[in-house]
C-alpha positions as CSV (number, residue, x, y, z in Angstrom):
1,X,88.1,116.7,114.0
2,X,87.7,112.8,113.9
3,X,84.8,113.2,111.5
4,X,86.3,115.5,109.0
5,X,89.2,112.7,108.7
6,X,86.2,110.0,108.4
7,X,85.0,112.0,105.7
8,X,88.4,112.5,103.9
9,X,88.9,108.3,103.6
10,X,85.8,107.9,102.3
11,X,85.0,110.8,100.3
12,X,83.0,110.1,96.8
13,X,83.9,112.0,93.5
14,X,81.7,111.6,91.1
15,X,82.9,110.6,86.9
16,X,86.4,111.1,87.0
17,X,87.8,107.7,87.7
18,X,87.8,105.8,84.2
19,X,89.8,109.3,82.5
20,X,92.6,107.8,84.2
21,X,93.0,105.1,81.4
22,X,92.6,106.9,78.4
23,X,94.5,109.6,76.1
24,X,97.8,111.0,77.0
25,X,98.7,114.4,78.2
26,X,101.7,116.9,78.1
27,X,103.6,117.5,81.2
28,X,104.9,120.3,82.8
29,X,109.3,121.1,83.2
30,X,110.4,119.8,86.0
31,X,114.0,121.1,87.0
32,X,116.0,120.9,83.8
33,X,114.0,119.0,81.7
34,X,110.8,120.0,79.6
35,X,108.7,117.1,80.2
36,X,109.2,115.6,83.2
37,X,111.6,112.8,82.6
38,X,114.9,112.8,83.5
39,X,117.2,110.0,81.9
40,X,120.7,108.9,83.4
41,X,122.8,106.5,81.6
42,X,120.1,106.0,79.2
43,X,119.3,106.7,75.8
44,X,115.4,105.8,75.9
45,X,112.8,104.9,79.0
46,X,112.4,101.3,79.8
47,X,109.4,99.9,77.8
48,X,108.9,97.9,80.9
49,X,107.7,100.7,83.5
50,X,105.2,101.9,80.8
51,X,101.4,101.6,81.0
52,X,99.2,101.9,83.9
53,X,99.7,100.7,87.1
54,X,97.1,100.6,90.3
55,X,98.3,100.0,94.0
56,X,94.5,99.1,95.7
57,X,95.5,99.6,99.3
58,X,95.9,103.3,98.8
59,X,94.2,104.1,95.6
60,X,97.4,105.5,93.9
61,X,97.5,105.1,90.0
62,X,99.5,105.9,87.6
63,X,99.4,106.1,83.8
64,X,102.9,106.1,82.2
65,X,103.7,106.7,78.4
66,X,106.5,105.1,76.3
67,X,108.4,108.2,77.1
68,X,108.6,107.9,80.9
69,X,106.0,111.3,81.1
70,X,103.5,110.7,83.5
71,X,100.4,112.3,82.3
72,X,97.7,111.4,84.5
73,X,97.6,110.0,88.5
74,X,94.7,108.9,90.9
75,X,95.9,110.6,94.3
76,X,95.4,109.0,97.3
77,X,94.1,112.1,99.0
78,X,90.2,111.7,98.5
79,X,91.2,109.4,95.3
80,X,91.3,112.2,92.9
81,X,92.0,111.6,89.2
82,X,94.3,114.5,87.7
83,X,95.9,115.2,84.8
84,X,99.3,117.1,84.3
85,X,99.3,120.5,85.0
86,X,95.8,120.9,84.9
87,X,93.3,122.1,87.7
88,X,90.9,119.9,88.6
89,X,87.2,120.3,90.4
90,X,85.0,117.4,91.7
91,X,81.7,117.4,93.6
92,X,81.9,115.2,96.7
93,X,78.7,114.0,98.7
94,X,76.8,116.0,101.1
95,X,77.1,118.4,98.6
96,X,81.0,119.3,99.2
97,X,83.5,120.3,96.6
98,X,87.3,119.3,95.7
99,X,89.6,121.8,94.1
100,X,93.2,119.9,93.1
101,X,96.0,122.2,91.4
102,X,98.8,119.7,90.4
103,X,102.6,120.9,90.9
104,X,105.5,119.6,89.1
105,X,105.6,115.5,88.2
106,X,108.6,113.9,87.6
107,X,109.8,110.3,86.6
108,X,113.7,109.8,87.0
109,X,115.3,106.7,85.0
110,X,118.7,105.5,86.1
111,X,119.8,103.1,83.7
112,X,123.0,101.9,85.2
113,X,121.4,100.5,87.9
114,X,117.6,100.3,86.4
115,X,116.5,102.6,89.6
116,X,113.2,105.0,89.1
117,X,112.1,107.3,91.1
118,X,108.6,109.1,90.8
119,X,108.1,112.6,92.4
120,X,104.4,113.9,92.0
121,X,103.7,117.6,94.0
122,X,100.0,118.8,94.7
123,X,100.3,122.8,95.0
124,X,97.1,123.3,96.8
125,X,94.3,121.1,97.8
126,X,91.2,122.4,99.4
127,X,88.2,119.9,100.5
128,X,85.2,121.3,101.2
129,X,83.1,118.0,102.8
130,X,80.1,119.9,103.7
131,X,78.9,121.3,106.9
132,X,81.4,123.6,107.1
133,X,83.9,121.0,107.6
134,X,86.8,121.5,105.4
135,X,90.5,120.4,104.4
136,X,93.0,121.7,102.4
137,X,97.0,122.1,102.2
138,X,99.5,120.7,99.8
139,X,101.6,117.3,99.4
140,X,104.3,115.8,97.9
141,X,105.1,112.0,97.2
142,X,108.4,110.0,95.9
143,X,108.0,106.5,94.9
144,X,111.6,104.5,94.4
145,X,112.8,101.6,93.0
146,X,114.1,98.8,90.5
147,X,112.0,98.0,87.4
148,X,109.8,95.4,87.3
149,X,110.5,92.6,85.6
150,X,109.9,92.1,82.1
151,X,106.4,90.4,81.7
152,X,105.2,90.5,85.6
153,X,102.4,92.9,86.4
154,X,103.6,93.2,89.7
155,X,105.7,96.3,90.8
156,X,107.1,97.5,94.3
157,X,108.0,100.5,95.5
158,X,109.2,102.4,98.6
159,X,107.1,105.5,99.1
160,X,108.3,108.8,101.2
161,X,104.9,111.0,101.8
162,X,105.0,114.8,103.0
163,X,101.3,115.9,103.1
164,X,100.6,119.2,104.4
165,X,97.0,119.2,106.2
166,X,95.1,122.3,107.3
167,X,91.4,121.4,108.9
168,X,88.1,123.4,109.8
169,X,85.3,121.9,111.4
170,X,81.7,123.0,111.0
171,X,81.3,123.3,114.5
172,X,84.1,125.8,114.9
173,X,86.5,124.1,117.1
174,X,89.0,123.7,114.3
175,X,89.8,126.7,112.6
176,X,93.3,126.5,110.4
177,X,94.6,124.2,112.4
178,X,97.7,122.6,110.9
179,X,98.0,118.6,111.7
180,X,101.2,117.9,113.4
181,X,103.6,115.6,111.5
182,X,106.2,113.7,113.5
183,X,109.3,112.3,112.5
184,X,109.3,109.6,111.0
185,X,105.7,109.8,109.3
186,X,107.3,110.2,106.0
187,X,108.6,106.7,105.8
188,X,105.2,104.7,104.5
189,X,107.3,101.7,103.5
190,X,107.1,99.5,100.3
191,X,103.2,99.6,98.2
192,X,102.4,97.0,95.3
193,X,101.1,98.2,92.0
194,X,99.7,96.2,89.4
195,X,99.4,96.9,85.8
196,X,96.1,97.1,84.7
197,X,96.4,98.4,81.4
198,X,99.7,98.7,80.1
199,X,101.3,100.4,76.7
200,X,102.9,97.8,74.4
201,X,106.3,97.0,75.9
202,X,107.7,96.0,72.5
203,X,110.3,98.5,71.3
């Protein structure tokens, strides 16, 4: 079981990492909107959350537009680079595969307090690492807090994480088995994310 989470952190996926920072994508309704972006007490998204922003110590990025959609991500789980509402397949080393099918994303403005949360689903996940070790399941992550600054690169956010794992192991020990998740294990504290190519933040 060890291994198959060895493999997981350091899993390769091979040309998909530079489509994170081009082009611009439709996304799909989330609750009662029909792209994604919900705005309260505000006329417009803050030109100041827009553009791409990285967090290093996880892999998470995301690329915003003007509009608040967010149309493409790099997941933390095996760093997979998806677009909105489209499926995704990578080959992995040792001959392995990734299937990623993207749930809803959405990016919630608040402008009486300048508060935004991000909420990006995975539906389904499966990992196949090779060996006939694999992992798959679902997840869902909400990122919270106040804009950055106007002119900083620098953003911080709290982030709430509920993965679902469900692991085999080659040599049949594992079969289905569903990772335990204790209280608590949610919580993964505040992340930094730095803009590494941003949209214009003039109006």
């Amino acid at each position: 079981m060890r291994r198959v989470f060895v493999l997981m952190g350091c899993v390769c996926l091979l040309g998909c990492s530079d489509e994170l920072k081009t082009g611009k994508e439709s996304n799909s309704a989330f609750s009662a909107t029909t792209d994604g972006v919900i705005l309260i007490d505000a006329q417009k998204f803050p030109a100041v959350a827009a553009g791409v922003w990285e967090n290093e110590e996880y892999g998470w990025i995301f690329r915003i537009e003007k509009d608040g959609r967010l149309s493409k991500i790099r997941h933390t789980i095996g760093r997979a680079a998806l677009k909105a509402d489209e499926t995704a397949s990578f080959p992995l080393i040792n001959n392995g595969m990734a299937i990623i099918e993207p749930g809803p994303w959405c990016v919630q403005y608040d402008g009486k307090n300048g508060f935004i949360t991000i909420e990006i689903n995975i539906k389904r996940f499966y990992y196949d690492l090779g060996g006939g070790n694999v992992v798959k399941g679902s997840s869902r992550d909400v990122f919270m807090g106040s804009l950055p600054k106007k002119g900083e690169d620098r953003w911080v956010l709290s982030w709430l994480s509920f993965p679902e794992y469900i692991a085999s192991t080659g040599d049949r020990k594992f079969l289905d088995y569903q990772l335990p998740v204790e209280s608590g294990d949610e919580d993964k504290g505040e992340v930094v994310f730095t803009k590494i190519k941003g949209l214009s933040e003039e109006d």
